[in-house]
VOMARZA-549067 format. One record per residue (C-alpha): residue in one letter; x, y, z. Coordinates in steps of 0.05 Angstrom, whole numbers, plus 5000, padded with zeros to 4 digits. Layout:
N
AXYZ
...
END
This chain:
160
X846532343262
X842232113308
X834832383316
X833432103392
X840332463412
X837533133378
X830832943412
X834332983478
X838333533468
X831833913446
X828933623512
X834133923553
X833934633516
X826034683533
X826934413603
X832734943622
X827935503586
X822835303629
X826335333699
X828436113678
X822136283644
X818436033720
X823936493754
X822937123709
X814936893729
X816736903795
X820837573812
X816137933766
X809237623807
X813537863875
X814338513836
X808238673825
X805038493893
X809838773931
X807339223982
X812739863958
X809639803885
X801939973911
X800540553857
X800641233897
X797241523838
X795241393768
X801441573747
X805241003796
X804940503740
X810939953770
X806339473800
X801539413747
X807039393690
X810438863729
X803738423729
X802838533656
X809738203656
X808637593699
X802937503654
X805937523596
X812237053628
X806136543659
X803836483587
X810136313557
X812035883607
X805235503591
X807835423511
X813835223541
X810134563587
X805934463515
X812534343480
X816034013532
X810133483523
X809033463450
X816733293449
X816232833499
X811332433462
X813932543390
X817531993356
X822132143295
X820131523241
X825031343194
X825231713122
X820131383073
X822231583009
X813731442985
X812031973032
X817832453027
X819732863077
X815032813144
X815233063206
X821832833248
X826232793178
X832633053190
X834233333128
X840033703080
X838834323044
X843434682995
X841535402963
X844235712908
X851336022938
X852335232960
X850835413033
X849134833064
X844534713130
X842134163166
X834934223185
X831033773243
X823233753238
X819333773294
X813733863334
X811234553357
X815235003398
X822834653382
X825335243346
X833135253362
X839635063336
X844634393365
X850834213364
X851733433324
X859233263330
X861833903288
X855434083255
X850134613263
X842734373267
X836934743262
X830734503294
X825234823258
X816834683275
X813034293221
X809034973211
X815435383208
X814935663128
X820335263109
X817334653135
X811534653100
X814634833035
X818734063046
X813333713072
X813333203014
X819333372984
X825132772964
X832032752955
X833733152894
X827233552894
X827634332886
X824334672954
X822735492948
X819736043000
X817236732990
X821937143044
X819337903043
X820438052970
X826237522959
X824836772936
X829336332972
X830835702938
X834335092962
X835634392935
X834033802977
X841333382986
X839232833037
X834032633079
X834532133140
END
């Protein structure tokens, strides 16, 4: 599997979130300073909901630009089996009903899955629990996580 193609694909996901997330900013900015939704009273609340909303849309659309250019700059190394598993490891878990998954780590604000050929892959942030729990890790090597009250516990089958 190859990590640039997952890099792009990734690319693509965040640039397409970005051009709706700037829409939703838009239509909710005209919204809210739209000359019909000037509060009649303090109980007209539509205009100042909506600009609590472009707010909120403007912000997220700001995490969006941040990832967009943390993935832009991120290159995925090859796996170095003396440092274990590192950020940009695409790596094989399987837990203990033998469900597999296919895991990509990467930089902040990648969380989605991709389609590789047939296969499912999760893109998951290096500070995403799970990440941090393989951070390390090697082929082989046992990886748990505290989920609510469960422990969730998953062998590591390949790394690349």
């Amino acid at each position: 599997m190859d990590k640039f193609l997952l890099q792009q694909q990734v690319l693509e996901q965040l640039a397409q979130d970005l051009l709706q997330i700037e829409q939703a900013v838009r239509t909710a900015h005209e919204t809210a300073t739209h000359e019909e939704n000037i509060a009649e009273n303090k109980y007209d609340t539509l205009g100042l909901e909506a600009a609590y909303l472009a707010c909120g849309q403007a912000r997220r659309a700001e995490a969006i630009r941040q990832a967009l250019a943390s993935w832009r700059q991120f290159r995925p190394l090859p796996y170095d089996t003396s440092k274990g598993i590192q950020l940009g490891a695409l790596v094989r878990l399987v837990d203990a009903d033998d469900q597999q998954q296919q895991l990509f780590l990467g930089p902040a604000g990648g969380s989605m899955k991709l389609a590789s050929g047939t296969e499912l892959v999760q893109v998951i942030s290096s500070q995403a629990p799970l990440a941090r729990a393989m951070l390390g890790k090697c082929e082989g090597d046992e990886v748990s996580i505290q989920v609510g009250s469960l422990r969730q516990q998953f062998e590591v089958l390949r790394v690349d």
